[in-house]
MARLO-831697 format. One line per 2 residues: number of its first residue (from 1); their letters; for each residue x, y, z of N, C-alpha, C. Coordinates in pm, whole numbers, m for minus. Atoms other than C-alpha are relative to their C-alpha. Layout:
<rs>
NUM) A) X:Y:Z:X:Y:Z:X:Y:Z; ... .
</rs>
This chain:
<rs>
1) XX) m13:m85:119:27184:m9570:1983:148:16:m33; m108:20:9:27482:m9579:1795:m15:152:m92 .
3) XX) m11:m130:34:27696:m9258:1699:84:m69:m114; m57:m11:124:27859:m9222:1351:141:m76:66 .
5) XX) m188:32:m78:28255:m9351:1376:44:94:m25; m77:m129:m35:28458:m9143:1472:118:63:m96 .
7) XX) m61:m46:134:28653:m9129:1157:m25:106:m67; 11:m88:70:28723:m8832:959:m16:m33:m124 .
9) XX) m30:4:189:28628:m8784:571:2:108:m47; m31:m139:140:28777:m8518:336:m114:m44:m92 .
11) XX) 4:m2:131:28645:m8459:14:44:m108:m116; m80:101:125:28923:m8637:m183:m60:m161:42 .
13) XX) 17:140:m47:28810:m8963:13:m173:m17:m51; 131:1:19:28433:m8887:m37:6:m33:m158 .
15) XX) 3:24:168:28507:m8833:m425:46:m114:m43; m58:123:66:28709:m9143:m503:m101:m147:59 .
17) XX) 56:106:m91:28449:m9346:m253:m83:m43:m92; 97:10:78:28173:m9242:m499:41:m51:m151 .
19) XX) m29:28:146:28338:m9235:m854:31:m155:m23; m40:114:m9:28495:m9565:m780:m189:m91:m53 .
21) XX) 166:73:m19:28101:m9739:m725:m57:74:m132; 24:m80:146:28031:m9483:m1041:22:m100:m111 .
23) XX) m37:78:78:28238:m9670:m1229:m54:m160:m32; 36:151:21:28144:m10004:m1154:m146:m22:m52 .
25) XX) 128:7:74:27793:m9916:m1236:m25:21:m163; m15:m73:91:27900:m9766:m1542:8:m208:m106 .
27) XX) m36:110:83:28002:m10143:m1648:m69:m178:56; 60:102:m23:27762:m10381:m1545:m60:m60:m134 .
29) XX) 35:39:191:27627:m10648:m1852:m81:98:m4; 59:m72:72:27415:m10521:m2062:m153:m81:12 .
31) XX) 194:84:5:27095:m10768:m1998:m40:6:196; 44:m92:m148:27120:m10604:m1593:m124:15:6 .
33) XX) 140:m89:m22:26785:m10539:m1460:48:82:128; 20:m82:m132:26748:m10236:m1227:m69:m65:92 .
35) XX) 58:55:m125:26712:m10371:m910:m96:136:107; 85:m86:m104:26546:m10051:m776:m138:m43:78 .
37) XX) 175:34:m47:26210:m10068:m617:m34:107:m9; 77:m69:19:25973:m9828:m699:m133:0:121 .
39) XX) 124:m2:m158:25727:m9719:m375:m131:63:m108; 150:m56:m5:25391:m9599:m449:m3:108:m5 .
41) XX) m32:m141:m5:25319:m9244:m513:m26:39:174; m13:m62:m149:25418:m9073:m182:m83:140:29 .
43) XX) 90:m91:m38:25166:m8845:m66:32:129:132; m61:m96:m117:25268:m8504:131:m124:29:73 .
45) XX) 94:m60:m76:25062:m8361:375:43:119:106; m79:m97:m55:25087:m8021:541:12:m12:169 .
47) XX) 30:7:m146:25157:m7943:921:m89:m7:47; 108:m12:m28:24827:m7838:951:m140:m121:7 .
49) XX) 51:114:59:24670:m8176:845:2:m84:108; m56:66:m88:24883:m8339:1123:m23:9:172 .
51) XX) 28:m28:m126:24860:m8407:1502:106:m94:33; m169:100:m27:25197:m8558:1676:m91:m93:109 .
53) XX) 6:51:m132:25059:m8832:1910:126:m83:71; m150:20:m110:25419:m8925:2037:91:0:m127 .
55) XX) m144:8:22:25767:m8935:1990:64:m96:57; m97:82:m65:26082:m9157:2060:156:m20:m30 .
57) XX) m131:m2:57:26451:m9152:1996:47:m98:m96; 11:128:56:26470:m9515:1909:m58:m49:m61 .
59) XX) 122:51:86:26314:m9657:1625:17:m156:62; 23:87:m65:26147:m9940:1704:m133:m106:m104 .
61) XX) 109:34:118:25862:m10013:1417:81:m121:m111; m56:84:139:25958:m10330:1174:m17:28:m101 .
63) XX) 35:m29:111:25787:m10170:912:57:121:m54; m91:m72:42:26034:m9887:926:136:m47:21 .
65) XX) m92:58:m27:26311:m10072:996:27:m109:m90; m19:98:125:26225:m10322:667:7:123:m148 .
67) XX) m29:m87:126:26204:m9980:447:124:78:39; m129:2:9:26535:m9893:572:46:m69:m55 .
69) XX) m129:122:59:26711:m10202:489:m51:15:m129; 52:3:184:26498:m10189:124:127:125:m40 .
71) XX) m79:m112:38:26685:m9845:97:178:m30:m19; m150:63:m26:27032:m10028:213:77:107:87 .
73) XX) m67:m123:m113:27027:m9730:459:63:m76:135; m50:59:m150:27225:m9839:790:m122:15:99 .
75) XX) 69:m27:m164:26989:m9890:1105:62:98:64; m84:m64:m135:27245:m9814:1323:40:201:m31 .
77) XX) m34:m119:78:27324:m9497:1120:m152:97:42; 135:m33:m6:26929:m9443:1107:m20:33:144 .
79) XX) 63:m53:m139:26884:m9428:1465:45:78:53; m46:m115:m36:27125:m9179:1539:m91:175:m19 .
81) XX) 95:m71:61:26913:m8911:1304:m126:3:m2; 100:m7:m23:26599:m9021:1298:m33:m25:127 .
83) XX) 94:26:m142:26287:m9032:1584:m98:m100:m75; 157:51:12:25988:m9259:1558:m94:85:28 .
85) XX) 139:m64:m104:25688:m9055:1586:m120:m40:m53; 141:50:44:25344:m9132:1548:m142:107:1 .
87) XX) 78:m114:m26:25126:m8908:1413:m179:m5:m19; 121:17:37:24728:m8895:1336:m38:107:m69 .
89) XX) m6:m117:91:24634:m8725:1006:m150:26:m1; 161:m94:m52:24254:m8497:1088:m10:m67:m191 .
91) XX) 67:m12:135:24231:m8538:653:m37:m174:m35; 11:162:58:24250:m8924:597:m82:m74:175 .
93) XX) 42:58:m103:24172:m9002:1011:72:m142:11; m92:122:11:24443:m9256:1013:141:23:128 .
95) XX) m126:0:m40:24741:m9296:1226:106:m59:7; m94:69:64:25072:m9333:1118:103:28:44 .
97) XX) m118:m12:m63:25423:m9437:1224:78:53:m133; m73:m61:126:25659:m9231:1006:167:m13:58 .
99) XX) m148:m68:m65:26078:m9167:1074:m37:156:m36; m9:m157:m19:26132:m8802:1191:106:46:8 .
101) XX) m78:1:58:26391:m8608:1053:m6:164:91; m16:m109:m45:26419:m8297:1342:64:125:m92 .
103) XX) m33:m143:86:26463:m7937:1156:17:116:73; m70:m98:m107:26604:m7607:1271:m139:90:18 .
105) XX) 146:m64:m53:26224:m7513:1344:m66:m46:113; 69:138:m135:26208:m7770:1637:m107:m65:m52 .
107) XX) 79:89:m19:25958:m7966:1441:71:m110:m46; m46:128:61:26003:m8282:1238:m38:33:m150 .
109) XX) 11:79:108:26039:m8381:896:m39:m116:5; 54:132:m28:25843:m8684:845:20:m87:m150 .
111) XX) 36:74:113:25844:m9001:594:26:m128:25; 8:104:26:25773:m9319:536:m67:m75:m141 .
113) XX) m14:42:140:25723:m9539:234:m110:65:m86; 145:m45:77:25346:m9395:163:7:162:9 .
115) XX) 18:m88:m45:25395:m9057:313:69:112:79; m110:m103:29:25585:m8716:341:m128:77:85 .
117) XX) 66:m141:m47:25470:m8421:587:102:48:132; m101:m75:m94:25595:m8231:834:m84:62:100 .
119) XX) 140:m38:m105:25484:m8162:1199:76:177:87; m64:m116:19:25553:m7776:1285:m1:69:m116 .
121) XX) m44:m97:126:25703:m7529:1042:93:m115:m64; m106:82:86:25893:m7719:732:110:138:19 .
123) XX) m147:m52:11:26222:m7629:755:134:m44:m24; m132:86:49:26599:m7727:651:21:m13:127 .
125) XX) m27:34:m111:26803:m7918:898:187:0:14; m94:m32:m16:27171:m7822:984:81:m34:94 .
127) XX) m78:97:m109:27464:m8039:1122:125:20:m17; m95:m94:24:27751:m7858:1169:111:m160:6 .
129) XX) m125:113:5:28105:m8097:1089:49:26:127; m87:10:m58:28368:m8148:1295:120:61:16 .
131) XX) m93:m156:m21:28605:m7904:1193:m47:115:43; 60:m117:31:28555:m7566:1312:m3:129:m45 .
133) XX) 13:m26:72:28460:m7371:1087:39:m47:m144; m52:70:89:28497:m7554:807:m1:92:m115 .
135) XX) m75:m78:152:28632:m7450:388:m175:m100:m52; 125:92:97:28291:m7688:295:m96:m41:71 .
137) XX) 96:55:m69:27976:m7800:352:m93:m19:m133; 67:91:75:27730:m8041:153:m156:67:19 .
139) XX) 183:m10:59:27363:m7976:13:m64:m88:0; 25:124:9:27140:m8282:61:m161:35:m64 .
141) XX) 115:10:m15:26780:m8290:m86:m104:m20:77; 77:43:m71:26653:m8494:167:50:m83:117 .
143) XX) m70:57:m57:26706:m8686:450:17:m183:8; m38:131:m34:26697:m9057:306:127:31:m107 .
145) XX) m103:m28:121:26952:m8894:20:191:10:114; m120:2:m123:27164:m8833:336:59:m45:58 .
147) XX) m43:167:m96:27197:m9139:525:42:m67:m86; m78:68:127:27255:m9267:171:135:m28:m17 .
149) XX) m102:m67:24:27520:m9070:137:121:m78:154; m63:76:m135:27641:m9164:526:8:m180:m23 .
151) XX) m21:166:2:27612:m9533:470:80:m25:m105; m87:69:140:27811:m9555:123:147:43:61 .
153) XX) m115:m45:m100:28058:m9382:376:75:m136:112; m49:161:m139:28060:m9693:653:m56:132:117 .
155) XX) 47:m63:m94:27887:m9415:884:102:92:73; m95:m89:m13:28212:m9166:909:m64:102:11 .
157) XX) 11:m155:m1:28188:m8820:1025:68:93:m86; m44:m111:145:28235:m8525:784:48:77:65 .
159) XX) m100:m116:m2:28500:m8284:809:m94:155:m7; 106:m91:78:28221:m8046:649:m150:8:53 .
161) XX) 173:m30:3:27868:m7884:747:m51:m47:m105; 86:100:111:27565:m8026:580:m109:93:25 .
163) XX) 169:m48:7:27211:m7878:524:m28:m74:m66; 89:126:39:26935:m8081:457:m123:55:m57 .
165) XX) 79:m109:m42:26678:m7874:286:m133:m103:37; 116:30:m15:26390:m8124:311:m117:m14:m100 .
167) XX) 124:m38:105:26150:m7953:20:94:115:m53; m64:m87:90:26340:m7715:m251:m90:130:11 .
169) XX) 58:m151:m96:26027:m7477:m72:80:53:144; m102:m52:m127:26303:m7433:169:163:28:0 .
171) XX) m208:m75:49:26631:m7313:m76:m22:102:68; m60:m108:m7:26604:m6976:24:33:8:146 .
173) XX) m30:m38:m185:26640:m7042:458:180:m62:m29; m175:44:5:27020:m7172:308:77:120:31 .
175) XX) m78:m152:79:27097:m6779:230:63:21:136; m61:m124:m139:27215:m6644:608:109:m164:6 .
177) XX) m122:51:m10:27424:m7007:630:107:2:m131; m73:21:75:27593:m6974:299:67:151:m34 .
179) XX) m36:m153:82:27610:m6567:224:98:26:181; m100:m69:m77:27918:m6409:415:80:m116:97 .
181) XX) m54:70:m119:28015:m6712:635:152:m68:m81; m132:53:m14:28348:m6809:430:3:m85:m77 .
183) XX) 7:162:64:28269:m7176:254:108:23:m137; m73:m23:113:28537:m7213:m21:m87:m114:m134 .
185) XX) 8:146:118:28371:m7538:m165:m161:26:41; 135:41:24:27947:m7582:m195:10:m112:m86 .
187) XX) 30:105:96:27884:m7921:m285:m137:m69:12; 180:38:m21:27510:m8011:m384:m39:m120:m59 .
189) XX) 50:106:2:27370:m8341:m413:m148:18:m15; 110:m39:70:27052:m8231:m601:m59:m138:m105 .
191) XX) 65:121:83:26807:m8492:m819:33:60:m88; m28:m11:146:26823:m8547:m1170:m113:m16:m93 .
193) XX) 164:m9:53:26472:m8427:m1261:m11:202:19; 7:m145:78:26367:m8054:m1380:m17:117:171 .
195) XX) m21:m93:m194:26338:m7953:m929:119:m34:16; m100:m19:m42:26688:m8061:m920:66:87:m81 .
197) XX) m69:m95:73:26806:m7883:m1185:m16:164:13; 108:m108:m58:26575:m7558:m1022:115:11:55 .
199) XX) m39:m42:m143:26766:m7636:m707:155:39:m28; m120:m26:19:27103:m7639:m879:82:153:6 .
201) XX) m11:m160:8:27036:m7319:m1044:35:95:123; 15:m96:m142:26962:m7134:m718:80:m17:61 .
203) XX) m137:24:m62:27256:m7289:m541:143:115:m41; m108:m65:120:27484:m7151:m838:m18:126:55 .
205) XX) 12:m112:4:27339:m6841:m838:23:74:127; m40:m62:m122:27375:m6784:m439:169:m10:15 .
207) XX) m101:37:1:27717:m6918:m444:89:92:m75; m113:m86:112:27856:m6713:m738:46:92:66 .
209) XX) m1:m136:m85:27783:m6399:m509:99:1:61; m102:50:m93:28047:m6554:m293:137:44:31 .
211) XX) m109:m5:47:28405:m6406:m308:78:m134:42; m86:113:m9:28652:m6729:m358:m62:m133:85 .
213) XX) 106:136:m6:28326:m6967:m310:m11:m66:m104; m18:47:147:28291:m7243:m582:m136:m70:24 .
215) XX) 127:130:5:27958:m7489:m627:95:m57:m75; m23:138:84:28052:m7840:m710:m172:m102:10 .
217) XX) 103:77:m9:27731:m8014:m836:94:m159:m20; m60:113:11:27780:m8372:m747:m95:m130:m75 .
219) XX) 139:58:61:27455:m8518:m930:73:m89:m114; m35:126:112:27667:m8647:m1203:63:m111:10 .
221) XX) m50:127:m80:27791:m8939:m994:m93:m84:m34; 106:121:21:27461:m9093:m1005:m110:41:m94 .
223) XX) 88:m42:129:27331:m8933:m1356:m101:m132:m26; 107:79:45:27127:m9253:m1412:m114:8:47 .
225) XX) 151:48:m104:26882:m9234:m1143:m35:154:43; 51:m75:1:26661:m8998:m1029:46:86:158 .
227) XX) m68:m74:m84:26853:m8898:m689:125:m133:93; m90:76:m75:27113:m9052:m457:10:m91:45 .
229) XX) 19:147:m58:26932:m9277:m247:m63:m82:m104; 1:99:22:26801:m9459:m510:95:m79:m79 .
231) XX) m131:40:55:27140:m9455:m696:82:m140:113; m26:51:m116:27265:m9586:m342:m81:m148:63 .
233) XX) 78:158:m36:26988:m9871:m311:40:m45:m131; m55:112:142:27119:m10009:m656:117:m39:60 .
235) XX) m151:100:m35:27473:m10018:m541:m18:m107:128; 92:77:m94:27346:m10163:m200:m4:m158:4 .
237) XX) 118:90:44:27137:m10442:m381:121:m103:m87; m104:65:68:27424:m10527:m593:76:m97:54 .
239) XX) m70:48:m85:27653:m10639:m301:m55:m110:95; 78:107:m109:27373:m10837:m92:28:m153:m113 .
</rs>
């Protein structure tokens, strides 16, 4: 299992990493096809639905390990964060290998290309930087928006805390890490559909409360697409 590099990233390096790749998207011809891929509607399912029949640190499944690379997410990146687990769903009677995305509820976040649930309580997932106490810390939707985010990096460590909420049914467990603890900067990496613009709001509105706290929404980096990682599998796709 490989750990992030050990490299630091500011802000200013994060912003010019993205705008830069912004730009170049901004000027591709004009007879371009979106190389995205479009999955299948992804189907959630609650804890209750679910039964964990194992776990493993190491992914190890080809069939999650070929919807990584579709994503242009790093493996090596991937295996740090995610688990393999394998769960069996009581509603469909199926059992399925998913990546697991540990949350500050000790369960998992789960997903794979067909399928979204969560084994435990859903909950956000919180990875404190490298400074301590840091002036910032990042908002992620989700956790392939994350690794996104980490791989357009080269797999660098952040200067800055991160929360992950998982499901925008889990803005308000942000409130005890964001109210009174200090953050000068909130920067949210929210979709660009009528729940990111929800999640923005609510960000804003906790943030304002803040004395000499700011929100920076960073959504307008990848205004074309509907969130990060699939902004992030275009640029990706481009380069192969």
């Amino acid at each position: 299992m490989v750990k992030p590099k050990a490299e630091l990233t500011a802000m200013t390096d994060i912003e010019r990493i993205f705008q830069s790749s912004s730009q170049e998207t901004k000027h591709l011809p004009q007879n371009f096809v979106n190389p995205v891929l479009v999955f299948p509607a992804v189907k959630h399912y609650p804890g209750s639905a679910l039964v964990m029949k194992s776990k493993r640190k190491s992914i190890q499944s080809k069939g999650l390990f070929d919807f990584l690379k579709t994503l242009g997410i790093s493996c090596e990146i991937a295996q740090y964060y995610f688990h393999e687990v394998c769960v069996y769903n009581k509603q469909t009677q199926e059992k399925l290998k998913t990546l697991g995305f540990r949350n500050e509820e000790e369960g998992f976040e789960l997903i794979n290309p067909f399928f979204r649930g969560t084994i435990g309580s859903q909950a956000i997932s919180f990875i404190r930087g490298t400074m301590p106490k840091p002036e910032s810390i990042h908002l992620f939707k989700d956790s392939l928006d994350f690794l996104s985010f980490l791989s357009k990096l080269g797999g660098k460590k952040l200067l800055a805390d991160t929360i992950i909420l998982h499901a925008t049914t889990c803005l308000e467990q942000i409130n005890p890490y964001i109210c009174n603890y200090g953050y000068k900067q909130v920067y949210s990496w929210m979709s660009n559909d009528q729940t990111g613009q929800q999640a923005k709001a609510y960000i804003q509105n906790l943030v304002s409360a803040e004395e000499e706290s700011k929100h920076k929404p960073m959504n307008m980096l990848y205004a074309s697409y509907k969130d990060l990682s699939k902004w992030y599998q275009q640029q990706s796709q481009n380069k192969s």
